[in-house]
C-alpha positions in Angstrom: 119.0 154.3 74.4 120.0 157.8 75.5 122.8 157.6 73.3 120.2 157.0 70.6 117.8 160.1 71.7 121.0 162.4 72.1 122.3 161.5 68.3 118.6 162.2 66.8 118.3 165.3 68.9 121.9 166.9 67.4 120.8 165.5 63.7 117.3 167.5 64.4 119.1 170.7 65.1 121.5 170.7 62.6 119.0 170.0 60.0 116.8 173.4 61.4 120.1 175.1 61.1 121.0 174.7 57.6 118.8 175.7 54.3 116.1 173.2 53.6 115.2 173.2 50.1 111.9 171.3 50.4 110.5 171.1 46.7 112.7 171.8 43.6 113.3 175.6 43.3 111.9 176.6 46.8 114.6 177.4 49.7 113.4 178.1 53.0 116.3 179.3 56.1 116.3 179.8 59.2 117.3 183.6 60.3 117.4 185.5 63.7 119.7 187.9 65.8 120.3 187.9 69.2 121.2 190.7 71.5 122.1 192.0 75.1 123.5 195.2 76.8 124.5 196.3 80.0 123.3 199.9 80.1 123.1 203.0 82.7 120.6 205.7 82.0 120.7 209.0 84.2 117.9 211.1 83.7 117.2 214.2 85.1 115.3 214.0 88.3 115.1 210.0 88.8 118.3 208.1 90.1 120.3 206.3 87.6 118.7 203.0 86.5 120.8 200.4 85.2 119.8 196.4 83.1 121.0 194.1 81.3 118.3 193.4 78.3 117.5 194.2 74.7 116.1 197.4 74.9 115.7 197.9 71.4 113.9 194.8 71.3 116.6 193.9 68.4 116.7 190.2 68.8 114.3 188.4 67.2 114.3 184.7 65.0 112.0 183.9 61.4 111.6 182.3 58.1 112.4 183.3 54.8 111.1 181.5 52.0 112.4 182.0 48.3 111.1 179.8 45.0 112.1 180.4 42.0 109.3 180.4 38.8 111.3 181.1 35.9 112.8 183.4 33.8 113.9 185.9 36.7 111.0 185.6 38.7 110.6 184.6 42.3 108.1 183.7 44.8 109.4 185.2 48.3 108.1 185.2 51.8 109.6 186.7 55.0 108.1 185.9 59.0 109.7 187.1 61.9 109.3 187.4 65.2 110.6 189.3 68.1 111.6 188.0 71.6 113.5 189.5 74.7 116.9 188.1 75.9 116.5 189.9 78.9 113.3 187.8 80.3 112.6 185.6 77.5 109.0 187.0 76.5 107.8 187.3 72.9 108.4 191.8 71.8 106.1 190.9 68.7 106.0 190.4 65.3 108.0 191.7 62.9 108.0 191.8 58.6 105.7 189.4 57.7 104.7 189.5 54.0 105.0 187.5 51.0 106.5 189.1 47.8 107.3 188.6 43.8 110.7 189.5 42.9 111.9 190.0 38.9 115.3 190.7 38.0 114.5 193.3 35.4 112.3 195.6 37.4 112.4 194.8 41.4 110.3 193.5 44.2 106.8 193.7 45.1 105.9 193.2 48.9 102.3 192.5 50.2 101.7 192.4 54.1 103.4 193.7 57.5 106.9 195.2 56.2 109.2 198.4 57.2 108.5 202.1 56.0 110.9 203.7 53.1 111.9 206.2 55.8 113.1 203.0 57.8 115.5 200.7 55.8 115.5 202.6 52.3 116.2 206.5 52.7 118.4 206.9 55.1 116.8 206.1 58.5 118.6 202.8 60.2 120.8 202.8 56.8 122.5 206.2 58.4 122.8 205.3 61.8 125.8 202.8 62.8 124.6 202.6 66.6 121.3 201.7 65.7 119.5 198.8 67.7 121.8 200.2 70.7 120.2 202.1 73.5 122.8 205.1 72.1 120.7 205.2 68.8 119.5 208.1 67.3 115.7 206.9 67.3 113.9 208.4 70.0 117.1 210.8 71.9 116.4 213.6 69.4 117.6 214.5 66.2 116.8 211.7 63.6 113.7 209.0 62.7 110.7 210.5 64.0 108.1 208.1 64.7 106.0 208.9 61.7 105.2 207.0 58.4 101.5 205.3 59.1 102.5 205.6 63.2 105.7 203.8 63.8 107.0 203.5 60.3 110.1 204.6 61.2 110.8 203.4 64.5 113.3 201.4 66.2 112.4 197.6 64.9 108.7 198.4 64.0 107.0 197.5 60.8 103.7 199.0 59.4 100.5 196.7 58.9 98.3 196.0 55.7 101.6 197.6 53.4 101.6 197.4 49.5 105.6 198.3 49.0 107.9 198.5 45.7 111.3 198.6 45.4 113.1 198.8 42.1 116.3 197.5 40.8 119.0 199.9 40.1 119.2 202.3 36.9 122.4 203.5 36.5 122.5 204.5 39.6 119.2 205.4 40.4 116.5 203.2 42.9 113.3 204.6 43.5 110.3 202.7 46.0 106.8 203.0 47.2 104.7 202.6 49.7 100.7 202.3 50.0 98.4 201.8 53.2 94.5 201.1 53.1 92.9 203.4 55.5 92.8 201.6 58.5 96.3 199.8 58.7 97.6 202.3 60.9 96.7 200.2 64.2 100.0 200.1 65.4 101.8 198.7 68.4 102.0 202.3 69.2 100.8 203.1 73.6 98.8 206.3 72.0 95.9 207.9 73.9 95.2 211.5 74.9 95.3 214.3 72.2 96.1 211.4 69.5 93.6 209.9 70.0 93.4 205.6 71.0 92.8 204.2 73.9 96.5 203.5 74.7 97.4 199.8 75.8 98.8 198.7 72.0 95.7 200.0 70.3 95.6 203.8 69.1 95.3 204.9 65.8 97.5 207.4 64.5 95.4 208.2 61.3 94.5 207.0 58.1 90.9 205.6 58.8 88.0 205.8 56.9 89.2 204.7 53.8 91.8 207.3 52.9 95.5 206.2 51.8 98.7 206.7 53.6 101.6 207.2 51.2 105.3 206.9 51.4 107.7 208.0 48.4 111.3 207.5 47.9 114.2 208.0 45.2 117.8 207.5 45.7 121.0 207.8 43.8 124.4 206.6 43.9 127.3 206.8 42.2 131.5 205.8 42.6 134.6 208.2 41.4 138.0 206.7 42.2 137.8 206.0 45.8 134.8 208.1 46.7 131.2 207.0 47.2 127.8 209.2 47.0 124.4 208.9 47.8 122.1 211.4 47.8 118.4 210.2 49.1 114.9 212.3 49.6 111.4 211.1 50.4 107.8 211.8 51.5 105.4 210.5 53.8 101.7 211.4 54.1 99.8 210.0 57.5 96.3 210.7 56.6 94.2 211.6 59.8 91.5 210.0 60.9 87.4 211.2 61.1 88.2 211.3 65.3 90.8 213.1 65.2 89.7 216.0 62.6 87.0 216.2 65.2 89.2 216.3 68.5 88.1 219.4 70.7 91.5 219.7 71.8 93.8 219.9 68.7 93.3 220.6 65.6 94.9 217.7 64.0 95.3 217.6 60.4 96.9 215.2 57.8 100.4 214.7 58.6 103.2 215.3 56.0 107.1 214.9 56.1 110.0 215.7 53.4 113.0 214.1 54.4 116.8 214.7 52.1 119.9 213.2 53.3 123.1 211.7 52.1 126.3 209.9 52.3 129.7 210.2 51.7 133.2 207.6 52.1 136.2 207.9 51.2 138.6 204.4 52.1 138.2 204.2 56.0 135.8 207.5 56.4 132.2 208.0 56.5 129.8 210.9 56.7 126.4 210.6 56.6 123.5 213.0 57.4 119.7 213.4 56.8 117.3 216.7 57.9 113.1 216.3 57.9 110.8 219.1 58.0 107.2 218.2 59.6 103.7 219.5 59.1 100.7 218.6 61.0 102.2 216.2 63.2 100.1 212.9 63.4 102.7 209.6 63.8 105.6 211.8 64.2 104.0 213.2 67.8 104.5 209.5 68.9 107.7 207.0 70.0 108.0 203.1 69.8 108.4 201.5 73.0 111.9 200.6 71.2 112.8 203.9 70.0 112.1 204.9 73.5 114.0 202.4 75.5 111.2 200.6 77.8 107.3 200.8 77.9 105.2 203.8 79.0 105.8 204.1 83.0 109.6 203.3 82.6 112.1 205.8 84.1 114.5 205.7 81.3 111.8 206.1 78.7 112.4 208.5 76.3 110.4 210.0 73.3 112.8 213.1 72.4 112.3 213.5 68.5 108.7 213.4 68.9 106.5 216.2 67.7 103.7 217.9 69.6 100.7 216.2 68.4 99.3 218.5 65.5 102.5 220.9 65.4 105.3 221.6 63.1 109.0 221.1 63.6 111.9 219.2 61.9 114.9 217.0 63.2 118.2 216.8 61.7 121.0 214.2 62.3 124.6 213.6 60.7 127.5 210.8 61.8 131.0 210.4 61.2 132.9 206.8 60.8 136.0 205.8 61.3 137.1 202.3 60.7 140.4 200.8 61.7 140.7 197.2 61.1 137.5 195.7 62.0 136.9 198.4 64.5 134.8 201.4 63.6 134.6 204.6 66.0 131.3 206.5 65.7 131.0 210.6 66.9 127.2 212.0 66.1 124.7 213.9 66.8 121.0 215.7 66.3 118.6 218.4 67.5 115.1 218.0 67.2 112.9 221.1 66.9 109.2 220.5 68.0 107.1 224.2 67.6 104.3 224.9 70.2 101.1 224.5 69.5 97.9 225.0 71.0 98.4 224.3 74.5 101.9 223.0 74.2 104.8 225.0 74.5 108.0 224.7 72.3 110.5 221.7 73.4 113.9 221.4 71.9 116.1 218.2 72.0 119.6 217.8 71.2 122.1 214.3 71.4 125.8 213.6 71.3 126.9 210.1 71.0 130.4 208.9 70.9 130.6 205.0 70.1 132.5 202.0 68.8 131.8 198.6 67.3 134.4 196.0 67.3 133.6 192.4 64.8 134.4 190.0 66.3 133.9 187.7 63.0 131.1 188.7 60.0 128.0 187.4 62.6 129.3 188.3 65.9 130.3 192.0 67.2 130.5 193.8 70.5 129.9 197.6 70.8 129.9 200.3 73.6 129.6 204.4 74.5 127.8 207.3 75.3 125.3 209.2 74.9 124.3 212.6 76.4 120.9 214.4 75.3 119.9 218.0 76.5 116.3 218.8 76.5 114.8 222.3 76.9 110.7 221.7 77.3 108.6 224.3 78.0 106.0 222.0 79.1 107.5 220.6 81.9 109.0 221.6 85.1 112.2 219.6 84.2 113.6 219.3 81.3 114.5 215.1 81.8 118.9 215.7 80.6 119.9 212.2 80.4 122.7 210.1 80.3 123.4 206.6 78.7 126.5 204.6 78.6 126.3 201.3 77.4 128.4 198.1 76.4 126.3 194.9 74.4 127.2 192.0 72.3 125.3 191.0 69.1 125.4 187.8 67.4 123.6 187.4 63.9 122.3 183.8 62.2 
């Protein structure tokens, strides 16, 4: 009898584990990642704090779901959710949108799904120790928070998101982004001059019927042994009726130009991207995974955030070397936030030195360090900090 139960159990999981094609046409599979690190974070004034978690909140399993309708077109759906190998408890949801795709032309994406300044123009696509707690996110220098909120963020998505993405034209891709004026309710810990009540529910612009916009264009191109991208978008972040009216900033509608490319030639890569921002709104604000930990945590960080309502810009560029299926990683960033108001100037600057090593196509283990120097005039310390980490990441 056990025998029995033990066979029906193994058949169960290896039919979840495989693709299921449940009607003619239609494919659904089961995806995820999972993910842990033991890292050590110094920062200035608190002793050194050490764990061994997902701080990135990177692991996380779903669904996608693909049927096909006929002459190139495609019915396509995408849920995923987020969970923590450190304690087990659920970080969240993730994409979750259902699409038409068409050969010819590109994709069309209707729901919760990642900003163009994200996974499309550079962002993640630029950063080889993303998902680590030596990213760039949040440490100063690249992927300010912006974009409806979070858009950009370490593993967040933005809600109530008409997206486009088209196919390539001799070399050229180009994708859109549109939010109704009150998706911006992110997973954002806002409150104070922002605005929001803090506790998962702030509001970092957009309301009252006004459109948040995100634009993007990229083009690419091969000659002999070299590759090129160049890439360049905007993002407008439209402020709410509260916040026009807050009596202690004078927030406006937020606006970001970001331009950035990539070069590789056989084993070497360079890559670099450099945003100018206006009227900061989502880009004064971190993800609790862009900032290592929730609000109260000694080694949080928010170090390419803006001060709410200011100007500033971040830059970023990162060098790869790949031997074998090893691939050394030396970059860095400043982040350049101008006073405003009350709030004096703060500067932020990172220098990461890194490795990944694959261990097969799903399964890789990475380590390194990370040192940030911060100069804010609006504190008595300035918070330096120091990470060094080493984490192994398995993808299904």
């Amino acid at each position: 009898m056990c025998q029995r139960i033990a066979r029906s159990l193994v058949f169960g999981l290896l039919f979840l584990l495989i693709p299921i094609d449940y009607a003619v046409g239609t494919k659904l599979v089961i995806t995820g990642r999972l993910q842990s690190e033991y890292h050590a974070v110094h920062v200035e004034g608190f002793s050194s704090q050490t764990a061994l978690n997902d701080p990135t909140f990177f692991s996380s399993w779903g669904l996608r779901i693909s049927e096909n309708l006929g002459n190139g077109l495609k019915a396509i759906g995408m849920i995923d959710w987020g969970f923590s190998t450190g304690t087990g408890s659920p970080t969240g949801a993730r994409e979750q949108y259902v699409a038409f795709s068409k050969d010819s032309l590109g994709i069309l994406k209707f729901g919760r799904i990642h900003s163009l300044f994200a996974d499309y123009i550079g962002g993640w696509t630029i950063d080889p120790l993303v998902y680590t707690a030596l990213q760039a996110a949040g440490s100063g220098g690249a992927m300010i928070a912006s974009a409806n909120g979070l858009g950009s963020g370490a593993y967040t998505a933005v809600n109530s998101v008409l997206r486009f993405d088209s196919v390539n034209f001799n070399g050229f891709t180009f994708a859109a982004m549109l939010m109704p004026g009150d998706s911006s309710r992110l997973e954002a810990n806002l409150g104070g001059l922002l605005g929001g009540a803090g506790n998962n529910i702030g509001n970092t612009g957009g309301a009252n019927g006004e459109w948040d916009v995100q634009l993007g264009t990229k083009y690419e191109f091969h000659y002999l042994d070299h590759r090129l991208a160049i890439f360049g978008g905007y993002s407008r972040d439209n402020a709410s009726s509260q916040q026009k009216h807050n009596p202690f900033a004078h927030l406006r509608t937020e606006e970001v130009g970001r331009i950035g490319g990539v070069w590789a030639y056989k084993n070497y890569q360079l890559q670099g991207q450099f945003e100018r921002i206006s009227n900061a709104l989502g880009a004064a604000t971190c993800s609790n995974a862009a900032a290592l930990g929730d609000i109260g945590d000694p080694t949080r960080q928010c170090n390419s955030a803006m001060n709410p309502g200011g100007d500033g810009y971040t830059w970023f560029t990162s060098g790869q070397y790949m031997w074998g299926n090893t691939s050394f990683v030396a970059q860095g960033g400043m982040t350049i936030a101008h006073a405003v108001d009350a709030l004096h100037k703060k500067n932020s600057e990172n220098f990461t030195l890194g490795a990944i090593h694959n261990l097969s196509k799903r399964t890789s283990i990475f380590g390194g360090y990370q040192r940030v120097n911060v100069d804010d005039q609006s504190n008595i310390k300035d918070r330096d900090r120091n990470t060094w980490t080493v984490g192994i990441r398995h993808r299904f």
